[in-house]
C-alpha positions in Angstrom: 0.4 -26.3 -23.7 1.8 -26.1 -20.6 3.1 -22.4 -18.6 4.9 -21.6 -15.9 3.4 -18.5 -14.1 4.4 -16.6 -11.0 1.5 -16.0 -8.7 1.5 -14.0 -5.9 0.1 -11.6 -3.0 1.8 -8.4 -2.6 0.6 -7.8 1.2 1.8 -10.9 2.6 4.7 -10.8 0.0 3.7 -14.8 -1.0 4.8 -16.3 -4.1 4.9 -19.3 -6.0 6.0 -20.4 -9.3 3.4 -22.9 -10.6 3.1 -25.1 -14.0 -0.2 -24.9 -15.6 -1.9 -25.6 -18.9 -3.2 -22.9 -20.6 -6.4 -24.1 -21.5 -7.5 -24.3 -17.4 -9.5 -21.7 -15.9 -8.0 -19.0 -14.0 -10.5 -19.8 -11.3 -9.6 -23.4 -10.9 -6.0 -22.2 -10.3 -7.1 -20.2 -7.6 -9.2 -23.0 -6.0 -6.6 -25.4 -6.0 -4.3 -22.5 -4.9 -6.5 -21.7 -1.9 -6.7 -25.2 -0.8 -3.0 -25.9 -0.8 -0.4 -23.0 -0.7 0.2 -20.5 2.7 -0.5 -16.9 2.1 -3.1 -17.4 -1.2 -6.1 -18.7 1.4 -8.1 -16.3 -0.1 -7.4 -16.5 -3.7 -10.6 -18.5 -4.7 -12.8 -15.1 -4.0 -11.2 -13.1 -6.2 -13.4 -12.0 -9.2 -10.2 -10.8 -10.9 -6.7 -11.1 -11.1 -4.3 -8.2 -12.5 -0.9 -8.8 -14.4 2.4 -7.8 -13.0 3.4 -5.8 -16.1 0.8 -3.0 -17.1 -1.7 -3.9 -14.3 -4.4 -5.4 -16.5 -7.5 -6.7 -14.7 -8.6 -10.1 -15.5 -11.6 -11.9 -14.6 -11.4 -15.1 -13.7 -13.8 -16.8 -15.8 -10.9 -16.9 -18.4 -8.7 -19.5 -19.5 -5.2 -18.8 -19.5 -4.7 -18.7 -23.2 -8.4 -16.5 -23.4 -6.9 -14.0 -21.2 -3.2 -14.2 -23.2 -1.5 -14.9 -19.6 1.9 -16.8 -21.0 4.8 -18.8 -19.7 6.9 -16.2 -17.3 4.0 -13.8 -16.0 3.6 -12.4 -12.7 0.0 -12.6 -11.6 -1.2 -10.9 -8.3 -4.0 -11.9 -5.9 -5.0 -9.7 -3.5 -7.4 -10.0 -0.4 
């Protein structure tokens, strides 16, 4: 199933609203985010990524649906 998510890096104050399915990685995201949007060039070395609302850690070895990320979260990056 597909989800749009917000991701984003507080410092730089970068973000992008990205389709994904749920089933991918949260570390392939990140890769392909690294590679391809300004401001997240650093986002394939995190080793986990925390939610907007309630500031949950999540590594990044998850899938989106493993970690329950879903359509309309905010997730932030940071360096």
């Amino acid at each position: 199933m597909k989800i749009i998510i917000t991701i984003t890096n507080p410092t730089n104050k970068v973000g992008y609203d990205i389709q994904i399915d749920n089933k991918q990685k949260i570390s392939t995201t990140l890769k392909v985010c690294s590679e391809n949007l300004a401001g997240l060039e650093f986002a394939d070395r995190c080793k986990k990524i925390r939610l907007w609302d309630g500031g949950r850690l999540i590594p990044v070895e998850k899938t989106y649906d493993e970690a329950q990320i879903y359509s309309g979260s905010k997730i932030i990056v940071e360096d």
